[in-house]
C-alpha positions as CSV (number, residue, x, y, z in Angstrom):
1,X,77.3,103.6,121.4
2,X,77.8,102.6,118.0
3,X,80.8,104.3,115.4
4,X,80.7,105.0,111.7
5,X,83.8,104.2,108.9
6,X,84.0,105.0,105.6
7,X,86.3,104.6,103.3
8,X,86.6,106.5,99.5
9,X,88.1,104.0,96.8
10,X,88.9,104.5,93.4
11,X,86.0,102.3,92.0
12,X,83.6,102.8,94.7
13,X,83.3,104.2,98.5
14,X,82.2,101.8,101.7
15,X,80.7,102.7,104.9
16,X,80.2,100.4,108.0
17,X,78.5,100.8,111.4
18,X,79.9,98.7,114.2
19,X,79.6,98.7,117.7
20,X,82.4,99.4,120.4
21,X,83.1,95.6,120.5
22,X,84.1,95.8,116.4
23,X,80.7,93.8,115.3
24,X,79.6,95.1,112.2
25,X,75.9,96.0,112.0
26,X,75.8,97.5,108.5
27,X,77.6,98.2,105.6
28,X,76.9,99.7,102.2
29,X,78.5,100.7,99.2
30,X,78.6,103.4,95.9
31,X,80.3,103.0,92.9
32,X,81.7,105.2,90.2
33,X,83.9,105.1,87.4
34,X,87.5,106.9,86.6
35,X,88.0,109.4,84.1
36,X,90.9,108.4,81.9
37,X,91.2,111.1,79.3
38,X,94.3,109.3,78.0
39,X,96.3,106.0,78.2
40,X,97.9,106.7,81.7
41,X,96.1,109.4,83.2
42,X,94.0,109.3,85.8
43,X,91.3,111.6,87.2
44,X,88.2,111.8,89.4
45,X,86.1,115.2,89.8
46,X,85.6,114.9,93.6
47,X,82.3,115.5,93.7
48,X,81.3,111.8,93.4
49,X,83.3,111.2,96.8
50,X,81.1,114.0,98.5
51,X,78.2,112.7,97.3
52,X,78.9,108.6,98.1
53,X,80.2,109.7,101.4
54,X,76.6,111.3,102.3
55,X,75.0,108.6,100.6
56,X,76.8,105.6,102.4
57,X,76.5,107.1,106.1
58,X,73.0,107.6,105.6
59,X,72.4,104.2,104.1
60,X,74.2,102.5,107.2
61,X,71.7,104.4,109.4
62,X,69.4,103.8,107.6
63,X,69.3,99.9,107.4
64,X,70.8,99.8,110.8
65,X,67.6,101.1,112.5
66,X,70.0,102.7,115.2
67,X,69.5,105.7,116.1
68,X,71.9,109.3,115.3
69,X,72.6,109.7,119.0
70,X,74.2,106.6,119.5
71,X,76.6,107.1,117.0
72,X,79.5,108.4,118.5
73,X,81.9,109.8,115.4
74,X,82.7,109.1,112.2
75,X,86.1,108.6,110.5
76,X,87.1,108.7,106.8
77,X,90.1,107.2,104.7
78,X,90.3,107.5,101.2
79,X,92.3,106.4,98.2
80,X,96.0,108.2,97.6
81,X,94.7,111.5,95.4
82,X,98.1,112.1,93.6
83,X,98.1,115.8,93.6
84,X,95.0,116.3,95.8
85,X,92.3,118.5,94.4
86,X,93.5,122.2,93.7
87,X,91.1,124.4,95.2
88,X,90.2,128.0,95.4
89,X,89.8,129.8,98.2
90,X,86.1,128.9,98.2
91,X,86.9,125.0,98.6
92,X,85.9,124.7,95.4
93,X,87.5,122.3,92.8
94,X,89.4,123.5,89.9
95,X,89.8,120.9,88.2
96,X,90.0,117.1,88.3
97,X,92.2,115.3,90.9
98,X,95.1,113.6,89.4
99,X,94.4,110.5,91.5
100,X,97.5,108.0,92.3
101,X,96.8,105.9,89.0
102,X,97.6,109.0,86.9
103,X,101.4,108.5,85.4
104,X,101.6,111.4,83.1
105,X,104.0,113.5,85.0
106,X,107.4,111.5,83.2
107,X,108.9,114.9,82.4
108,X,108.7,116.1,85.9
109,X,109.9,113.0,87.3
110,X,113.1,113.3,85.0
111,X,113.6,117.1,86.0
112,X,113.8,115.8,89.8
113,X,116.0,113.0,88.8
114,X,118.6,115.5,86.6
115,X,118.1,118.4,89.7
116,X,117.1,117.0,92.7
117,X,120.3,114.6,94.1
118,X,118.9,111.8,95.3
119,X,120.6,112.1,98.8
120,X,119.2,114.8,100.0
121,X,115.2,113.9,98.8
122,X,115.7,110.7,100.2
123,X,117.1,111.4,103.9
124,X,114.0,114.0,104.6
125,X,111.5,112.6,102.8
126,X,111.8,108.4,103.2
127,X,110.9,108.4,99.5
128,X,112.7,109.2,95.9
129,X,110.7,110.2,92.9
130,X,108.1,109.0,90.4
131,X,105.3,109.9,88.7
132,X,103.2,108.2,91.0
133,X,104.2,110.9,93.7
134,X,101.4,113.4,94.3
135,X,104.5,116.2,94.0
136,X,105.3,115.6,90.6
137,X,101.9,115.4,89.5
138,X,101.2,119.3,91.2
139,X,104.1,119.9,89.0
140,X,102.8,118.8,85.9
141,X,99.3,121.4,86.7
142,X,102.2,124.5,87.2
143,X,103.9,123.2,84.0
144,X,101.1,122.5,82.2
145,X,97.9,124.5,83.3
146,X,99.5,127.9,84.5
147,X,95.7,129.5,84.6
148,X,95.0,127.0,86.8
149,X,98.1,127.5,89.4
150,X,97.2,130.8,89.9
151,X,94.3,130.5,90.9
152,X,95.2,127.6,93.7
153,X,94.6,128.4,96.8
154,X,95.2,124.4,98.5
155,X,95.7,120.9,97.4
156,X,93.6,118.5,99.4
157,X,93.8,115.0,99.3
158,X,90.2,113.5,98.3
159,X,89.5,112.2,102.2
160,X,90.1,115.5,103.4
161,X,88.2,117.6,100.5
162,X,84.8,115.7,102.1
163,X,85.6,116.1,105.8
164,X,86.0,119.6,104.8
165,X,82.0,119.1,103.4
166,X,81.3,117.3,106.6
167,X,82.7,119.9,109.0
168,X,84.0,123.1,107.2
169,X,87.6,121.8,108.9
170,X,90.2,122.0,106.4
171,X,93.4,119.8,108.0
172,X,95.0,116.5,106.6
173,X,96.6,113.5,108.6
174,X,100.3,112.4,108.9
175,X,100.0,109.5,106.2
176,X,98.2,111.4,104.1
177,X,100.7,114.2,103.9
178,X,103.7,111.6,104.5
179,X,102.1,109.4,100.9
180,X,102.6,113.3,99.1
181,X,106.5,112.5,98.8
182,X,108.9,114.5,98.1
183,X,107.5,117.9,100.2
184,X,107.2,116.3,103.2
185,X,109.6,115.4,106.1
186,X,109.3,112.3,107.5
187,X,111.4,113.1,110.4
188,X,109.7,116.3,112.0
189,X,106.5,115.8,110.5
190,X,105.8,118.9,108.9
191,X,106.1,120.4,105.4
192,X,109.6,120.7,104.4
193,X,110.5,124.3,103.2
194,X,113.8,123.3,101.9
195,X,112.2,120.6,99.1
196,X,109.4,122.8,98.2
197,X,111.9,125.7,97.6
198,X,113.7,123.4,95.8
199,X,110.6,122.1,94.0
200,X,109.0,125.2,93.2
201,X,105.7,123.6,95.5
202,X,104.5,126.9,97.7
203,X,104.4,125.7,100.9
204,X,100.7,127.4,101.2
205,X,99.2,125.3,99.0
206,X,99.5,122.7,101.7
207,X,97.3,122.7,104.2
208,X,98.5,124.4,107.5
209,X,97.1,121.6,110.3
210,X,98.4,118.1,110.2
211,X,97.2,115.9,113.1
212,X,97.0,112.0,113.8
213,X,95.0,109.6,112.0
214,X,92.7,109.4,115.5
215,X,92.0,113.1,116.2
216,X,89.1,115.1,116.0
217,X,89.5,117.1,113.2
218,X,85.4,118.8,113.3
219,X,82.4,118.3,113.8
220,X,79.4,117.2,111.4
221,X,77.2,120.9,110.2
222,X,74.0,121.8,110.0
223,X,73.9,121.7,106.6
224,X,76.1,117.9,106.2
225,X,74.0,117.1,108.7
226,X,70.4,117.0,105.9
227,X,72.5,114.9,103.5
228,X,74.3,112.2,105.5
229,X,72.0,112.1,108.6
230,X,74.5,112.0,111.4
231,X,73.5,114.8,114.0
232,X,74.9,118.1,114.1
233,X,78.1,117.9,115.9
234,X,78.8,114.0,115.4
235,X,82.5,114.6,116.1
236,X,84.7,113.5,112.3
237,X,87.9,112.0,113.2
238,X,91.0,112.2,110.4
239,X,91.1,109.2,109.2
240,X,94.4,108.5,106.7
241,X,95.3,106.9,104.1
242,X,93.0,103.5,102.7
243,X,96.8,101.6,102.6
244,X,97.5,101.8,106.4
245,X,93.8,101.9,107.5
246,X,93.5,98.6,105.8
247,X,96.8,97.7,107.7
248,X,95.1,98.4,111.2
249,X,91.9,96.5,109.9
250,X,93.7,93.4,109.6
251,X,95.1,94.3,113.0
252,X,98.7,94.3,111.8
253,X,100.4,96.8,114.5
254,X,103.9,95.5,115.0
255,X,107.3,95.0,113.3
256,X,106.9,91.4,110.8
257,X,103.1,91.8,110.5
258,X,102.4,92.7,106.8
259,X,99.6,93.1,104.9
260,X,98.0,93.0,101.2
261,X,95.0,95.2,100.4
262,X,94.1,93.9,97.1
263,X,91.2,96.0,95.3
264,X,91.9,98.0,92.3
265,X,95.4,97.9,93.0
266,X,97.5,95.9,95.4
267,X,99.2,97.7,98.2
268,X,101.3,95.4,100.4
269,X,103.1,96.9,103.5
270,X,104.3,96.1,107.1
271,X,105.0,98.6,109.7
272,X,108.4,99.5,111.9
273,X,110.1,102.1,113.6
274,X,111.9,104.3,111.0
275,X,115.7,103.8,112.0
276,X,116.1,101.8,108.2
277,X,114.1,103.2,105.5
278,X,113.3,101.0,102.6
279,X,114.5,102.3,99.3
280,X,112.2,101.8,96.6
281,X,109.2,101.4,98.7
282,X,106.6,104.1,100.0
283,X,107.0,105.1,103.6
284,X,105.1,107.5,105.4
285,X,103.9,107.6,109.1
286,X,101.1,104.9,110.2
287,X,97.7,105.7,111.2
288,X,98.0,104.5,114.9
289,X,101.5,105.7,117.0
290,X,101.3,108.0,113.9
291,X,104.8,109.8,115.5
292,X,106.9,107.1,116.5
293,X,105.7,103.9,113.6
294,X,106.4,104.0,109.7
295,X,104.8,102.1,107.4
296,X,106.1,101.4,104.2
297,X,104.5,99.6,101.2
298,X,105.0,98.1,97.6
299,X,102.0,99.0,95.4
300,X,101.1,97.1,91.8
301,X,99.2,99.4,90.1
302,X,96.6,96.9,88.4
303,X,95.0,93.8,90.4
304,X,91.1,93.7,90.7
305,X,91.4,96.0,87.9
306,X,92.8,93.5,85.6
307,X,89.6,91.4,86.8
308,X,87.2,94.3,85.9
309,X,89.0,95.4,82.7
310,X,89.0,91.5,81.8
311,X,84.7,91.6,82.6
312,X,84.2,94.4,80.9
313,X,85.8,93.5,77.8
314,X,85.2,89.7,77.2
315,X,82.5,88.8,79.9
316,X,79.0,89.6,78.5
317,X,78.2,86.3,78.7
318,X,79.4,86.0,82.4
319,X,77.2,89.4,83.3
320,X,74.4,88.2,81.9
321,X,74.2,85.2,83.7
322,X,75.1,86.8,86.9
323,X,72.4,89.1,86.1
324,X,69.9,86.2,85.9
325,X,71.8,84.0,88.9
326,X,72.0,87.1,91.3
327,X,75.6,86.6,91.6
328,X,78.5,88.1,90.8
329,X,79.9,87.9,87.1
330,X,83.6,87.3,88.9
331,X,82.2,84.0,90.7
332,X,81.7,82.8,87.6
333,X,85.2,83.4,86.1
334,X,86.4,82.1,89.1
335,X,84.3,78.8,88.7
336,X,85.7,79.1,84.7
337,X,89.7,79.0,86.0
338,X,89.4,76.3,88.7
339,X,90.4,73.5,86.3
340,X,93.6,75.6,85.0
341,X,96.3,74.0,86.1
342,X,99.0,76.1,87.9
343,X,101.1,78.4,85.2
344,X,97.8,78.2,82.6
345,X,99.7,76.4,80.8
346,X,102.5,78.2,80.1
347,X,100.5,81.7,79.5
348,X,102.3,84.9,81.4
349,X,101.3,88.0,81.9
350,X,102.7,90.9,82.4
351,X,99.9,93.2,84.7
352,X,101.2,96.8,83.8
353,X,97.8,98.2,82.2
354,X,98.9,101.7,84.1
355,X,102.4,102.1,84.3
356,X,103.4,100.5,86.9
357,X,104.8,101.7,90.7
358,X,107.1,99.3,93.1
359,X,109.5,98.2,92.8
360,X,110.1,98.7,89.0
361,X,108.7,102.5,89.0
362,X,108.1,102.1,85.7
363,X,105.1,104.3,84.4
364,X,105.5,103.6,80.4
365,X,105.5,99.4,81.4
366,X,102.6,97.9,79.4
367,X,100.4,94.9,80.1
368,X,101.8,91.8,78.2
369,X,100.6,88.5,77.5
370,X,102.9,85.9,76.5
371,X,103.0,82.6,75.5
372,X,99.6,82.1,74.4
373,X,98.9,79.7,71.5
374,X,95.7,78.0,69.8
375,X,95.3,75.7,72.8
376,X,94.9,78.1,75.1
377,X,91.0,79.3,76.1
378,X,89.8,82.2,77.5
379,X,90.2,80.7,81.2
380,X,93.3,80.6,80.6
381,X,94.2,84.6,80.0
382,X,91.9,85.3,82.9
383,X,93.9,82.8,85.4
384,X,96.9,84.3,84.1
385,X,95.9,88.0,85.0
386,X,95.2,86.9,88.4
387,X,98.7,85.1,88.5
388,X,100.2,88.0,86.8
389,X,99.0,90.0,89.6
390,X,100.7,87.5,92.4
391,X,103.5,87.6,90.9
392,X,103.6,91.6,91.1
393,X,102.8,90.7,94.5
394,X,106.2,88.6,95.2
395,X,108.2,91.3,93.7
396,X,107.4,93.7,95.7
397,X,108.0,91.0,98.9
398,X,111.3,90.3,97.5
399,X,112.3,94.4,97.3
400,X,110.9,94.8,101.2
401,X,113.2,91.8,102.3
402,X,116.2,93.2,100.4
403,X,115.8,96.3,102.1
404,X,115.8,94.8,105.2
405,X,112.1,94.8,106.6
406,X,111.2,91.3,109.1
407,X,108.3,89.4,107.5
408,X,106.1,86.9,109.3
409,X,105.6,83.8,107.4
410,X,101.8,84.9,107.2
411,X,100.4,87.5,105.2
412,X,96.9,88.7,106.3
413,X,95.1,89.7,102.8
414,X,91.9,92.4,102.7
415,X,89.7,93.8,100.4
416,X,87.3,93.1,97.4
417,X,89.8,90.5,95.6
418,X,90.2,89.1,99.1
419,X,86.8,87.5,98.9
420,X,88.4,84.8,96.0
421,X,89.2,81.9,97.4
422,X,90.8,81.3,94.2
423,X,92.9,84.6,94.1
424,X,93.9,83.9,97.3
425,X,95.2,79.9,96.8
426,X,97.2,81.6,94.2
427,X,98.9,84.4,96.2
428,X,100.3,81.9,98.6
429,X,100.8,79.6,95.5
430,X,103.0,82.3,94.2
431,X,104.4,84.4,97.0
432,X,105.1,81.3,99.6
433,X,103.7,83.1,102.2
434,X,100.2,81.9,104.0
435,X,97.3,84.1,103.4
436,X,95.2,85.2,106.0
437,X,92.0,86.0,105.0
438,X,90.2,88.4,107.4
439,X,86.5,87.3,108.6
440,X,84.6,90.3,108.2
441,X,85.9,91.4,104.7
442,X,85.5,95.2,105.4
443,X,89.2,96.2,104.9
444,X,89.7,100.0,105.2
445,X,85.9,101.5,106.5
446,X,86.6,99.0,109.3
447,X,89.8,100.1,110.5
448,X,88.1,103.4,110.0
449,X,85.6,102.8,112.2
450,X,88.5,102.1,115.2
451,X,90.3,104.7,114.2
452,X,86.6,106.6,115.1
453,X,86.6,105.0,118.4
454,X,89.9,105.6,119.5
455,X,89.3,109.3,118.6
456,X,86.4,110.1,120.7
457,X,87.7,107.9,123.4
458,X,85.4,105.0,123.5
459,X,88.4,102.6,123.0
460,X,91.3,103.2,124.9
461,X,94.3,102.6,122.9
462,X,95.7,101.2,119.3
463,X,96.4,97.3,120.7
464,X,92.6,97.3,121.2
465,X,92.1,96.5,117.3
466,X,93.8,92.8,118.3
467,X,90.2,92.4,120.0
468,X,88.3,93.4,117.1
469,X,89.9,91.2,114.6
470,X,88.9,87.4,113.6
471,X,90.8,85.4,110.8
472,X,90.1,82.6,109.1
473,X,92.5,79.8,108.9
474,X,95.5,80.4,106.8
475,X,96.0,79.3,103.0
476,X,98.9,77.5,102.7
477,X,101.4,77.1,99.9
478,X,100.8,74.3,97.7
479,X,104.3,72.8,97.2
480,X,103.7,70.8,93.8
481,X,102.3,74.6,92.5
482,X,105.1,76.3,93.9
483,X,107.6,74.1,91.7
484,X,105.7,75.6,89.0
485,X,105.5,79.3,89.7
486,X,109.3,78.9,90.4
487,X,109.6,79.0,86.9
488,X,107.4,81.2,85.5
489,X,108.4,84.1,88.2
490,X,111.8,83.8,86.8
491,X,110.3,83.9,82.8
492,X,108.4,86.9,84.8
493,X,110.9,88.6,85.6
494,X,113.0,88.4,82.8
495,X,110.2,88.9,80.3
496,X,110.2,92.8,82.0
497,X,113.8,93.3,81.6
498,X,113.4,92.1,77.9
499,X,110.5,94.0,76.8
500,X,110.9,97.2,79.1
501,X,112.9,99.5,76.0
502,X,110.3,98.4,73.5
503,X,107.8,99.7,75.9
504,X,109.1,103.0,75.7
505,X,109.3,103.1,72.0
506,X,105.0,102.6,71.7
């Protein structure tokens, strides 16, 4: 028997098929692009999930040759949706999701601050307040778009919006409604009445059934059934949350194993039992002993998407060739930065392109390059994004340490900016910890895809995912480059604290 995961990013959606040993057979891939109808917002119409769901499960089947009765389920995880898609009560969208990326709810967030105290959010929920909370954002549509409100019948988080296409199920999955913030309590796992009185959230605009990441939440319809060719009544299992999917991929399951998904944006997190919550860090329940384990995780808003913004912008050249070479265009600027020394040569940037999240919260930070003169290339500014975004990286290290969590001195690393050997030399460069690249480079669909099995019983339980994993050897620091990025994390650091009010004022 074979199982199916898929996981829905912000740039793009994966699906794998792999067997009950974890080998993958198949994999493919959609992308699609981010509406950003302003500087800091955010938003994605969820219809392009939907439809790169369908057309990445039936792609897998497809090129896999195996057939729809051998596939035992299907799970899904997706990126954090922010407010979740307001629906009516015909499931249909009513506007765009405010997706995580989205920082324009500042006046909400400031309202919590100046109402809300701080210790009684914090003890329910495991997590304070920012814009980058999907609460505030559903407070920003009620503030902002009253038509809207009242017509809302649910907010659904994008994974859950397509297993409802899949199976006509609508539930959601302890991480997912753990990542929500400030409406949810941590400690008996439901929707908290007192904070959405307090927030003016209705509680039924949340949706009644929360189960574990591994359950059965439906099964695949007639009609989903023509469009992503699984069989009718392929059972769909929750999924959660791409951040702790990603986790389990790496097969981090215990207390000092931590792990960086780096894609769009970085989200670095380890998992433990609860009884000290990390301040300044998103916690929520994990995907796998979903009641008794806590993950909690610093997130940089910007890392692969410093890369693509960077392409986009000043790589023509680099496309074109790739175009010609059949490679990709961020080989090439990898090839570019190799003879960069360490520091580019004095060139530091600043990677808050959206705001930024932990540990700064920050959602008016702005990118910043500094110390760039006429000897400096172009090499240069691209090596010192991907530092930039290491250093981001570190930060958030440092705040999880200070708060108490155990670290093992190696740091498994997954997804699409994974796949640079040069990105990765430079996160253990900068952060001191040994990278541990994953063999199989599927991050979040492939955790999925256990996450299937566990659900419909053809793997037995959660330490099972030690069997599936392979890693390649470690990346260790380099110690002459870590004299370097001593000193530049320290400019780093203090270039934010000296720049952060003028932020504000543009």
């Amino acid at each position: 028997m074979y199982l199916i995961g898929c996981d829905i990013g912000t740039q793009g959606t994966k699906s794998v098929l792999v067997d009950r040993s974890g080998k993958v057979i198949d994999q493919a891939e959609k992308d699609y692009d981010v509406i950003k109808p302003k500087p800091n917002w955010a938003e994605q119409w969820p219809d392009i999930w939907a439809k790169a769901t369908f057309e990445t499960i039936k792609e897998v089947i497809e090129k896999s040759a195996i057939p729809s009765e051998k596939i035992a389920g299907v799970a899904i995880s997706g990126l954090y949706g922010g407010s979740g898609v307001p629906v009516d009560k015909n499931m249909r969208a009513l506007r765009p999701c405010l997706i995580w990326m989205d920082r324009r709810a500042t006046t909400q967030t400031s309202w919590v601050k100046e109402n809300v105290p701080k210790d009684l959010i914090f003890p329910i929920t495991g997590n304070y307040v920012d814009s980058y909370y999907g609460f505030t954002k559903m407070m920003w549509i009620r503030d902002n778009e009253p038509d809207i409100w009242k017509k809302i019948y649910k907010f659904v988080t994008p994974k859950d919006f397509v297993v409802y296409q899949l199976t006509n199920e609508l539930a959601t999955d302890y991480s997912s409604a753990g990542n929500i913030g400030g409406v949810f309590d941590i400690n008996r796992l439901t929707w908290s009445a007192e904070m959405c009185d307090a927030l003016s959230i209705p509680v039924s605009f949340l949706p009644e059934r929360i189960t574990r990441s591994s359950e059965v939440v439906g099964t695949i319809t007639e009609e989903s059934s023509k469009l992503c060719g699984l069989l009718e009544g392929t059972p769909v299992i929750a999924g959660g949350i791409d951040a702790p999917v990603a986790q389990l991929s790496a097969g981090g399951l215990d207390e000092g194993e931590h792990v960086a998904m780096v894609g769009t944006s970085t989200c670095w997190g380890t998992v433990h039992d609860g009884e000290r919550m990390p301040f300044g860090l998103v916690s929520f329940p994990y995907v796998v002993h979903d009641t008794e384990r806590i993950y909690s995780f610093g997130g940089s808003a910007t890392t692969g998407a410093l890369a693509k913004w960077f392409k986009d912008e000043f790589g023509e050249s680099e496309e074109a060739v790739a175009l010609r070479m059949g490679v990709s265009p961020f080989q090439l600027l990898d090839k570019e930065v190799e003879d960069i020394p360490a520091g580019s040569d004095g060139v530091i940037v600043l990677p808050y392109f959206m705001g930024e999240r932990s540990p700064i919260w920050d959602p008016l930070a702005k990118g910043v390059f500094f110390g760039v003169t006429l000897y400096h290339k172009r090499a240069h500014l691209y090596k010192a994004l991907m530092e930039g975004s290491a250093y981001a990286l570190r930060h958030n290290m440092e705040a999880g340490i200070e708060a108490g969590l155990k670290l093992d001195d190696e740091c498994s690393i997954v997804g699409g900016v994974a796949r640079s050997s040069v990105w990765d030399r430079i996160f253990a460069d900068i952060t001191g910890f040994k990278m541990k690249q994953v063999s199989s480079l599927v991050e979040a669909p492939f955790g999925d895809a256990f996450l299937a099995g566990l659900g419909v019983g053809l793997i037995d339980r959660p330490e099972r995912i030690k069997e599936w994993v392979v890693h390649k050897e470690p990346i260790a620091p380099n110690s002459e480059n870590r004299k370097i990025y001593e000193k530049q994390y320290s400019i780093f650091r203090r270039l934010y604290e000296k720049t952060k009010g003028l932020m504000w004022e543009t």
